[in-house]
N, C-alpha and C positions, 0 to 999 in steps of 0.2 A: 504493500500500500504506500509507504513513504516513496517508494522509487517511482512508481506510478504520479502522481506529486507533480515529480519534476519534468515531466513529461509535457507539463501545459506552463505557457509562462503564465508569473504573478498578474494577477486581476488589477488592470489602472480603477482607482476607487474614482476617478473622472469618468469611466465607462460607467461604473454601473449608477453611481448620483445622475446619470444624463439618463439612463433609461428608470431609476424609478421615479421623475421629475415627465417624464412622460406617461407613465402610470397614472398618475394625477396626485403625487407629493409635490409640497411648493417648497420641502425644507429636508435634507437630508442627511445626513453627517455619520462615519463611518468610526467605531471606536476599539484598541484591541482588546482582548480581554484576558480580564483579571479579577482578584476578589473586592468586595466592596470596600471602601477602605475607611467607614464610617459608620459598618453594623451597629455600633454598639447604641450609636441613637434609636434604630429602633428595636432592639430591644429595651431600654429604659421606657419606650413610649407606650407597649407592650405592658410591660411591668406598671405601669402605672394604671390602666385600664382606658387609656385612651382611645383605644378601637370598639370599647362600648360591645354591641352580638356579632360583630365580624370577626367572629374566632375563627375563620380558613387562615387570617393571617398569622395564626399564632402556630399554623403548621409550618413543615418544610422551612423553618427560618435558616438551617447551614444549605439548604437548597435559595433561597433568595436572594442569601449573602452569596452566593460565590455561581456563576453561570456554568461553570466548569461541571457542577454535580447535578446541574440539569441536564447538562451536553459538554459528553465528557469530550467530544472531538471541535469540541470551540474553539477555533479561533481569531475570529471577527465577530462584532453585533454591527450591526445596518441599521439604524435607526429611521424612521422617516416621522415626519407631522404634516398633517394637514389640515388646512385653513378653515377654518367654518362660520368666521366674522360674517359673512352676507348673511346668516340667519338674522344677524339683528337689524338687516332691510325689508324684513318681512312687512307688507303692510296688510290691514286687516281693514272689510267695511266699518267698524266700530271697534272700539278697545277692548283688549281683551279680560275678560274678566279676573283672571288668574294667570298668573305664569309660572314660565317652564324654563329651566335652564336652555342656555341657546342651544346647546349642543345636542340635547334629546330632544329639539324639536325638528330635528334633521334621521337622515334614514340609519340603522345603529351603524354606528364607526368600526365596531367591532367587524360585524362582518365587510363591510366596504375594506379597511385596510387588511383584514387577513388576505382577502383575494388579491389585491393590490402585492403583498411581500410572496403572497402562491407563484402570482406570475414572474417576479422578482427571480424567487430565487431556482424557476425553470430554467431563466434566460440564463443566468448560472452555467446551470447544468449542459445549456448549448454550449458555453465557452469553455468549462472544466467538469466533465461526464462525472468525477469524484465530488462534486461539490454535494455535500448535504446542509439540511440547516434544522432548527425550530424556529417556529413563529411564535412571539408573544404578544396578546391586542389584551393586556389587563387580567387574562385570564390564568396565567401561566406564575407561578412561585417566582417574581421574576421585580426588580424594580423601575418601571418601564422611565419613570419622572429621571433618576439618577442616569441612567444610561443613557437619557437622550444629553442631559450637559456634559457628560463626558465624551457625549459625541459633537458636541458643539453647537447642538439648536439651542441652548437659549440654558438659564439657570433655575435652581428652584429661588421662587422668591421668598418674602416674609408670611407669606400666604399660605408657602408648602408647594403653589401652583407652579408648572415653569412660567418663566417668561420668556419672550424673544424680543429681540432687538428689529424685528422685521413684523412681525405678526402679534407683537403684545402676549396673550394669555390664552388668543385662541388657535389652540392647536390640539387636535388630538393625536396620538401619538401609537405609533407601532413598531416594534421589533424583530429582524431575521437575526439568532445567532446563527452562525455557520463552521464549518470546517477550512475556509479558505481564507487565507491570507491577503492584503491588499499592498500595492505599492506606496499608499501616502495615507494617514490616517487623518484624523481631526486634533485640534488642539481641546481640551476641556474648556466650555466658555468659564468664562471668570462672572461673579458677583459682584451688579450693577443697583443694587438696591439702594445702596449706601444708610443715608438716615433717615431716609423715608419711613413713615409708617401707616400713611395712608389707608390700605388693606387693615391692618391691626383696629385703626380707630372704625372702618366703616362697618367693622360686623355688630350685629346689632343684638347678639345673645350672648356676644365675648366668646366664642369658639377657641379664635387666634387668641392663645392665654400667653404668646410671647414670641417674637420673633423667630420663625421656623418652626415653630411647635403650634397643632391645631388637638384641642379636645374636640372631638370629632361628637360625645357623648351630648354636647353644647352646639353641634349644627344643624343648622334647617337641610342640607342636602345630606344629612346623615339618618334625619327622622324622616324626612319625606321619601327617602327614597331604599334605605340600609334596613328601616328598623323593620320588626316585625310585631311590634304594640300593638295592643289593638285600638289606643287613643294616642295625642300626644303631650305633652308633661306642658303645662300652664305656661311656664317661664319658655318653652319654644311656640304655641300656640300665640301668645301673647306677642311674639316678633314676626308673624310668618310673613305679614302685608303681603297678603295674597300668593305667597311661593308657594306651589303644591306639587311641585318636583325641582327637586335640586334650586338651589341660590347660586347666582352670580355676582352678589352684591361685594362681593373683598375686588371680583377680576375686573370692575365697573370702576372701583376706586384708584386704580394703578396709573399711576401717571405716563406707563410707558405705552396706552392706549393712543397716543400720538401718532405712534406706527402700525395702528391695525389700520387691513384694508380688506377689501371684498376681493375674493380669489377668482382667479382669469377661468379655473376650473368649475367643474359644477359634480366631482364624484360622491358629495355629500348634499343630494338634492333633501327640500322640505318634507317630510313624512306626510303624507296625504290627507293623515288625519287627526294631525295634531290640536284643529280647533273643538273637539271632541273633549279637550281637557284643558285648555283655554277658556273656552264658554262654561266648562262644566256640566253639559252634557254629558260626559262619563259617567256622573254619578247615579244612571238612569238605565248605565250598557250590564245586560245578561251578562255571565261567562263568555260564552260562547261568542257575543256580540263583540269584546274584549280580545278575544284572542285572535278572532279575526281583522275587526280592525287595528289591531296596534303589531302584524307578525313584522318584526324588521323591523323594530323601534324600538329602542331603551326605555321607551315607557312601561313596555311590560317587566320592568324590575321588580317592584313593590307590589305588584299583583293588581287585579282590581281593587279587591280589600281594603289592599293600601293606598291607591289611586282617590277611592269611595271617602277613606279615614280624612288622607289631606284636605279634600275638596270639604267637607262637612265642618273639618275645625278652620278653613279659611274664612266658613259660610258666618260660623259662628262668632268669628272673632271680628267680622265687618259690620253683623248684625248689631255686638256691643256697643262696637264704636258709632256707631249710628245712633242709639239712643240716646 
């Protein structure tokens, strides 16, 4: 196998950022690999019970830190993001009643960029028959946020969120590890935060309990769409102003929103039925009604249940304020 190897020359990391940027990535950066070299944050975060019922994270943690014990034959990760800023051009005949993170109001990322790094790392395969990989879209024991600034798209900010210097905060983000080596890597981008703390001041439940650290236990995109409650706890009900799936409110506050733009692409078109949970109409859909319109959308995270939950305590909490 080693000899076989040397049989294909080294992959220019300019080829293949050219063909996954034709794919419909607008940002790509290529990084080697290695173990993480800052586990130990989240283990403390861990330790603290900051992940609240997402206990998958508290599996596979020497599988998360180190890409190697996911794929022992790594040795590249291929990052890619992409753009999803034009959802916030969405215009509607009247206001929406309730909102949705921008990014679930688009078709799910998950599957768009798996297919995207499938064909990625075919084209691979044309150039070096040995090439194998894993794909990670979030789903995988893997740290998709870390990987992507040590590939150079952009850093985690005071939010946790990346940022980019080209696209601000909105980017979704996917991973090819592989077995193939590249000619030029990326530089790890560097932290442009500085004393900002914007994000920190704009959450409105105090999540962000400090610079890079989020109690997630304290978030509206953690109750609205993580929990499995069957209500939700006063002190997040009481802040939701209308969120009934996921917040955007810390990535709204970032100053580096200067550089977002609407993508020349459209691989992350609007979900068809996303005013469904905008108007609140959801709170009305069977099962069955549910599954069919939301297949290929992040909205089906939290179930209807959950869908029903948020929509009921936003109802409730607009109804007080009314009085």
């Amino acid at each position: 196998m080693i000899f076989l190897y040397y049989l294909y020359p080294m992959l220019k990391s300019s080829q293949i950022k050219a063909m996954g940027q034709e794919m419909g990535a607008d940002i790509i950066g290529i990084t080697p690999v290695q173990a993480v070299d800052n586990g130990e944050n989240l283990i403390k975060w861990l330790e603290y019970g900051y992940h609240g019922e997402m206990k998958y994270l508290e599996r596979n943690i020497d599988i998360r830190l180190n890409p190697l014990k996911l794929f022992p034959e790594a040795r590249s990760i291929i990052v890619i993001g992409v753009n999803y800023f034009r959802n916030a051009q969405i215009s509607y005949s009247s206001p929406p009643a309730f909102k949705v993170a921008l990014y679930a109001q688009l078709k799910d990322y998950h599957i768009v960029l798996r297919k995207v790094l499938k064909r990625l790392l075919r084209k691979l395969q044309i150039i070096n028959p040995n090439a194998t990989g894993r794909i990670c879209v979030d789903t995988a024991p893997f740290m998709d946020k870390y990987w992507a600034q040590m590939a150079g798209l952009g850093w985690q900010g005071k939010h946790t969120n990346l940022v980019s210097r080209h696209f601000s905060g909105w980017l979704v983000l996917g991973s090819l590890i592989t077995n193939i080596e590249f000619d030029e890597y990326d530089t790890p981008h560097s932290n442009h935060c500085g004393n900002c703390r914007k994000c920190l001041d704009s959450c409105p439940t105090g999540a962000l309990i400090g610079p890079y650290q989020i109690d997630a236990t304290r978030c509206i995109s953690y109750w609205t769409i993580e929990s499995k409650a069957d209500s939700l706890p006063q002190n997040i009900q009481s802040k939701l102003n209308g969120w009934v799936f996921g917040c955007d409110i810390c990535l709204l506050a970032c100053p580096f929103n200067r550089f977002q733009k609407v993508p020349n692409g459209h691989i992350l078109p609007v979900h068809p039925n996303v005013n469904h949970i905008l108007n609140g109409t959801a709170i009305n859909l069977t099962q069955d009604n549910f599954n069919s319109l939301f297949a290929g959308s992040p909205l089906k995270r939290p179930g209807l249940m959950g869908i029903k939950r948020n929509i009921l305590a936003a109802k409730i909490r607009r109804s007080f304020m009314a009085q």
